[in-house]
C-alpha angles and dihedrals in degrees: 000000000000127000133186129237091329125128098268124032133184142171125206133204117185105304086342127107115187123196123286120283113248115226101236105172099042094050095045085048096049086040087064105046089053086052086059092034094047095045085054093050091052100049086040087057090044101050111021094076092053095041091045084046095031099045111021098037108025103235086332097139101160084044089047088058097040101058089044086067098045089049091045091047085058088042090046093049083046100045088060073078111035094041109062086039084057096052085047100048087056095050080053114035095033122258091270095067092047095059094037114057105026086048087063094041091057085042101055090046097044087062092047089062092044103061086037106038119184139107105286097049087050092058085041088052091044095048093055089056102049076059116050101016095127116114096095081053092051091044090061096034090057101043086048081061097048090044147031103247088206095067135079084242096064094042088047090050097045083046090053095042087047097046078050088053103048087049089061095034075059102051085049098054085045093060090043095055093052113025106032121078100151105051086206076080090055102055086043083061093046094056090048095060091046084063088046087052094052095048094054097046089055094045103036118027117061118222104276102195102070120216089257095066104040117114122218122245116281084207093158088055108040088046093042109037116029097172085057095096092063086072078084081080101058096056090093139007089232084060095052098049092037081059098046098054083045101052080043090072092034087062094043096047093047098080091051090053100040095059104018093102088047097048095046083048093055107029101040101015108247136188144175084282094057098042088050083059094050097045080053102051083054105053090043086052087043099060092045101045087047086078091067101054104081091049090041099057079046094058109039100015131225103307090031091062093037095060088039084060096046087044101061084036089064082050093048083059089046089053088043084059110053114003129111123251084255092062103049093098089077086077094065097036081056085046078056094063107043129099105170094112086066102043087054084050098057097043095050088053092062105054091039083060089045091049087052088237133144137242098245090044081053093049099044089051092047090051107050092042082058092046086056083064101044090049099069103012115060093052083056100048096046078046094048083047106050090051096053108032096093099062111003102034088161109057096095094063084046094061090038091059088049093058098033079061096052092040079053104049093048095046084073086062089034110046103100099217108232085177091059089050101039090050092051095052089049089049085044089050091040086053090046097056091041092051083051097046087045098052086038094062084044093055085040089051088052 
């Protein structure tokens, strides 16, 4: 049995199975358009901030915030729309179409906005990527589809394709540092590598979700319902707890990452320079601490080296509050060292596979139940924040510590335990062969 570029290949001859074939030339293909994509991301987060405050308001900084959350709560109450039509559109039209032609779309407006830089082109700009922003979604779709996510081999490869990826997000802060001085140039550049990304993706990487296997689209319900796609959450109670202790954190994380540019802005000064330097000790710190990961879910299995993430999470926050401008690398060396993203990874993936679900129905759920978030959030936390910015420019990352400790101390009640599961089905399936080789030495016996 052969089969081509599908999550599980074999080849028989004759009574013998070999291992499964790897599949070399999709995974090099998607592995360089993350690289593009990835280079693009980094110089858009660099420079995107100082050409928005720079060009559209003038030094405003506070403005300049303020005016981003406003415009992400409408993209958020929109997006309970566009999302799930997004995941749709890559279970029906395949996960290739789905990178290609959005990516040069974003690209071609980006550029727009950048040589004519106001307001409108920004929510133009904006607009066009609460679209067609699905080609993150397309590369995991499509490495879901290659390879079993439950397994060391997909979280070695996604380690490998990531490491792949930070080299190149440092090279382009690098470049960014030193050679751009405008960021206009930046987000030119940055343009210029979506295209890249797109390119690669159309002559290098075949089509992985066969025709077979490709779902209509649900056009009346997506149009009509969009809170139709949390019902993912209802297939399992695992599910339902595995997703709680998740939206926990979610909630408690929000406040940090809706007001930490700000804050570094305010507090120690910070500019495009400095957060290049800090984008660049992370991915330095990125590439060394991925080694780690495989030992480390070994080790301390799936929940252990959860908690030991969340854990170090709930330090980086401590580091965020008091310490001085000097020591803010620390954030990023802890970022180095924690591998709780993949182990959530790996245990939502089980019980999606046990709930018989697909990639694109996990990620439209996740999503809206984040947009939730984003939808009140954010505008509370910027508000928190400029009250209390004069005098008290810290309380938000207070109040985040508070809820990052209760997230953490349910998620001890909450974690399903696929290991637990997975080890009592192995010891069933031990005592079953045992019981047939058993009553097959009796009848040989007779």
């Amino acid at each position: 049995m052969t089969m081509t570029n599908q999550q599980v290949s074999y080849e028989d001859t004759g009574d013998e199975i070999n291992k499964p074939i790897f599949p070399w030339k999709q995974i090099i293909g998607l592995g360089a358009a993350r690289c593009a994509f990835r280079a693009s991301l980094v110089i858009v987060m660099s420079c995107n901030m100082e050409m928005i405050i720079k060009r559209i308001f003038k030094g405003d900084a506070l403005a300049a915030q303020l005016m981003l959350t406003q415009i992400n709560t409408v993209d958020t109450f929109v997006s309970f729309w566009i999302g799930p039509i997004k995941s749709s559109v890559l279970d029906c039209f395949g996960r290739k179409a789905g990178m290609v032609y959005p990516t040069l779309m974003m690209a071609a407006t980006r550029a727009f906005y950048t040589f004519t830089p106001s307001r409108a082109t920004y929510l133009l700009y904006r607009i066009v990527v609460q679209v067609c922003a699905s080609f993150f979604a397309g590369y995991q779709a499509s490495l879901s589809d290659l390879i079993d996510p439950t397994t060391d081999t997909f979280t070695a490869t996604t380690q490998a394709l990531d490491q792949a990826a930070t080299v190149t997000g440092i090279i382009s802060l690098l470049a960014v540092r030193r050679y751009v001085k405008d960021p206009r140039n930046g987000m030119f550049l940055a343009s210029l590598l979506h295209v890249m990304a797109a390119a690669i993706v159309h002559f290098t990487v075949e089509e992985t979700l066969q025709q077979k296997d490709r779902k209509p689209m649900p056009w009346k319900t997506l149009l009509t319902n969009p809170l139709a796609p949390l019902s993912y959450f209802y297939k399992s109670k695992e599910l339902f707890r595995f997703h709680l202790q998740d939206f926990l954190w979610d909630l408690a994380q929000g406040g940090q990452n809706a007001v930490l540019g700000t804050f570094r802005r305010q507090v120690h000064g910070w500019g495009m320079a400095e957060n290049a330097t800090q984008q660049f000790r992370g991915q330095v710190c990125n590439i060394v601490g991925s080694f780690g990961a495989i030992p480390m879910i070994r080790m301390m299995g799936l929940q252990g080296t959860y908690l030991l993430g969340r854990s170090l999470n709930i330090l980086q926050t401590i580091v965020n509050i008091w310490a001085p401008a000097d020591w803010t690398f620390l954030t990023v060396m802890l970022v180095g060292i924690r591998y709780d993203m993949l182990a959530l990874a790996r245990e939502g993936s089980f019980w999606r596979k046990e709930a018989s679900a697909t990639v694109s129905e996990k990620r439209s759920a996740e999503m809206n139940l984040f947009r939730i978030l984003e939808l009140f959030m954010p505008v509370a936390w910027i508000k928190i924040y400029a009250a209390t910015a004069k005098k008290r420019p810290r309380t938000v990352f207070i109040i985040t510590l508070g809820l990052q400790l209760f997230a953490l101390s349910m998620t001890t009640f909450l974690w399903p335990g696929s290991e637990h599961v997975q080890k009592r089905r192995e010891e069933e399936k031990h005592k079953q062969a045992h019981g047939e080789k058993k009553n097959l030495d009796i009848t040989d016996d007779r």
